[in-house]
C-alpha positions, 0 to 999 in steps of 0.5 A: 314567108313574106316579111313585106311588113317590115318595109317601113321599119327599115327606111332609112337603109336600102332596101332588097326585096328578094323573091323565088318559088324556093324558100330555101334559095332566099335562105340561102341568099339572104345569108350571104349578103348578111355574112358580107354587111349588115347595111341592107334591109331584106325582105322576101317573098315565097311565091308559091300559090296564087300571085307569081307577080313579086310586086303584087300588093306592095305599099311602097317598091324597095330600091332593088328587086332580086328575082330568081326565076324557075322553071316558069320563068316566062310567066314570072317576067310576063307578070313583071313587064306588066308594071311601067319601067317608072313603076318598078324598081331595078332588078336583078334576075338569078337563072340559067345562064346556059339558057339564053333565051331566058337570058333575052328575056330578062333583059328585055324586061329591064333587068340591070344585071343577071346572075347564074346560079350558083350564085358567086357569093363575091360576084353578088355583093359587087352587083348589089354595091354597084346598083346602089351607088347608081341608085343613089347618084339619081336620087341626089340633088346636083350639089348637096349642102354643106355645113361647117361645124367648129369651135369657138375655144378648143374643147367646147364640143364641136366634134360630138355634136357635128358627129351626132348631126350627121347621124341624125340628118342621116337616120332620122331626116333620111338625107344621105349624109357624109361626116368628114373630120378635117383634122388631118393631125389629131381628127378622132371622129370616127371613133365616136361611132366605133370605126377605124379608118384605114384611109383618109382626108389626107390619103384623099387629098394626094389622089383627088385629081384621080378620084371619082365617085366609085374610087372614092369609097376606098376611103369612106368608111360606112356606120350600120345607119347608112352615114358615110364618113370621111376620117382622119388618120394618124398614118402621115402628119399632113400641114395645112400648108402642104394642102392646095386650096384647089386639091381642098375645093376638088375634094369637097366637090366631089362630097357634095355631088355624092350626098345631100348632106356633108358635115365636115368637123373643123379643127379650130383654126383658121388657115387656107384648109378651113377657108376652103371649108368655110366659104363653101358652107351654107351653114356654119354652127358656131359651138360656144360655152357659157364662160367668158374666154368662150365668149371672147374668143366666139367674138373673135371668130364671128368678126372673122367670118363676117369681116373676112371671109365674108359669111352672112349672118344667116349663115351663122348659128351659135350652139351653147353647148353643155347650156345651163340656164342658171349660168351668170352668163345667160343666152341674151348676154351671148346675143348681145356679145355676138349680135346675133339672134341665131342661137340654139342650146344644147343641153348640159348631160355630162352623163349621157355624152360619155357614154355615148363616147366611151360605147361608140355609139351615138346620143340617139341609140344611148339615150333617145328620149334624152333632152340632147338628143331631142335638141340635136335633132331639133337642130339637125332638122331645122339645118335640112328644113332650111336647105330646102327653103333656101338652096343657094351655098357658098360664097359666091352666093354671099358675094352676089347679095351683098353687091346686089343688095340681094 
């Protein structure tokens, strides 16, 4: 009954390895965590003759174990402790809780948590939900990378492009990536991936002095990759003027401490709220058109990133998006317009970006083998590439090499 196999196929989603001398018992609790969501991958294994170790002859150990112990009980966890504490992965053991012995057992053998039987259905998907999110706290850098995505002019398609890079760090790069739309008067983004937020950026804001890593999922929603996304919704008009520059630092803060990856989609407008935002990117894609009010406006707002906000220029990378090599104005022209030497090109597939918006799914599963697709994920994977080259962020460090010569 072991479907170990499939490990590799669900790398990008976390993990539970359920095992129990009772094939119907990992029936049955496979079935509960499915009813409640869809974002573990599960895989079993019956033990019955043979090994009675769960981890025996595992390529790679998932992120959880779920252990339900029989009647010999004792030579399960024997079998367990036999692999280091580094070795193994959490467990979470499933017996008699009136047997206290084995209880101390358990425990001692490291397990994170024990569950009775019958199992509390809600019970087990609080447990599961709360070693998750300890698990990821540890895989996580000290600070994630932020990179902001915005327009040069008003529709040139920043929002689908940042939506289809957080999904792509996310599925494809395997980073734990959190998309935010800061349009907090208009901001649609969740809907490019058929969600709905009940909470959002501005809900956020009014409770951030209060909010911690765990208070914060009430206002995240998920995307079945894993994505995790901040939304913007229509409940309150929240100006950019109501906002306090440090309620907007406190709330970026806390992203980036619980993610290695924050895309956040700017509207295009430059007031404190995307200040904020922008000098605390690392990266900032420039999304422009091959037409000449693109152009001038994309002048416009480089000369305000590099003379006022004081952004470098390797921070900077233009994305023609809707690109057309037989365009009158061509990528050396934007280069010369721009001086910048920083420029990727988004394909112009018309088709494929509707569909992608009218089905609320992204470019990748509507059309892998797309060319935008393929130049997304080029994009997507140089932007981590960099991170881990380069891991400075912000504009303290843009301040610091200027005045250093650095």
């Amino acid at each position: 009954m072991d479907n170990i196999n499939k490990l590799n196929s669900s790398l990008s989603r976390f993990q539970i390895l359920i095992s129990s001398r009772s094939g119907n018992f990992i029936d049955q609790l496979e079935q509960i965590i499915k009813e409640s969501t869809d974002q573990y991958a599960i895989l079993k294994r019956c033990v019955t003759n043979g090994h009675i170790d769960p981890l025996y002859d595992l390529e790679k150990m998932p992120d959880l174990l779920i252990l339900h112990l029989s009647e010999h009980w004792q030579g399960e966890l024997n079998e367990l402790v036999k692999h280091s504490i580094t070795e193994r992965p959490p467990v979470l053991v499933i017996g008699d809780q009136e047997n206290p012995e084995m209880m101390r057992q358990a425990m001692k053998a490291g397990a994170r948590d024990f569950l009775s039987e019958p199992v509390n259905n809600q019970e087990l998907i609080e447990t599961l939900q709360q070693i998750e999110a300890e698990k990821k706290q540890i895989g996580l850098n000290d600070t994630g990378n932020l990179t902001a995505v915005i327009n040069a002019k008003g529709g040139s398609g920043a929002s689908l492009i940042a939506c289809n890079l957080a999904y792509l760090m996310q599925a494809s790069s395997r980073q734990e990536t959190i998309l935010m739309d800061f349009d907090m008067q208009f901001g649609s983004l969740a809907e490019y991936l058929n969600l709905k937020p009940e909470n959002g950026v501005s809900d956020a804001l009014k409770v951030v002095d209060e909010l911690d890593h765990i208070a914060l999922n009430a206002y995240m929603l998920k995307h079945k990759s894993g994505l995790q996304i901040l939304g913007s919704t229509t409940n309150s008009i929240r100006l950019p003027n109501q906002t306090p520059e440090h309620q907007i630092n406190q709330l970026l803060s806390l992203l980036l401490k619980n993610c290695n990856q924050l895309v956040v989609d700017l509207p295009r407008m430059i007031d404190r709220t995307a200040i904020a935002v922008l000098q605390s990117a690392g990266r900032i894609v420039l999304v422009v058109q091959q037409d000449l009010i693109n152009i001038k406006d994309a002048i416009h707002m480089i000369n305000i990133l590099r003379n006022e906000l004081a952004i470098l220029d390797d921070q900077i990378i233009v994305a023609i998006n809707r690109y057309d090599k037989n365009s009158d104005i061509s990528i050396k022209d934007i280069e010369e317009s721009l001086n910048t030497k920083q420029i990727v090109t988004i394909p112009n597939d018309y088709r494929t970006a509707m569909d992608s918006l009218n089905k609320g799914e992204p470019i990748n599963t509507v059309s892998k083998r797309s060319a935008i697709n393929k130049a997304l994920d080029e994009l997507q994977a140089h932007l981590v590439k960099q991170d881990e080259l380069h891991p400075d962020k912000g504009l303290l460090n843009n301040l610091f090499s200027r005045l250093t010569g650095g």
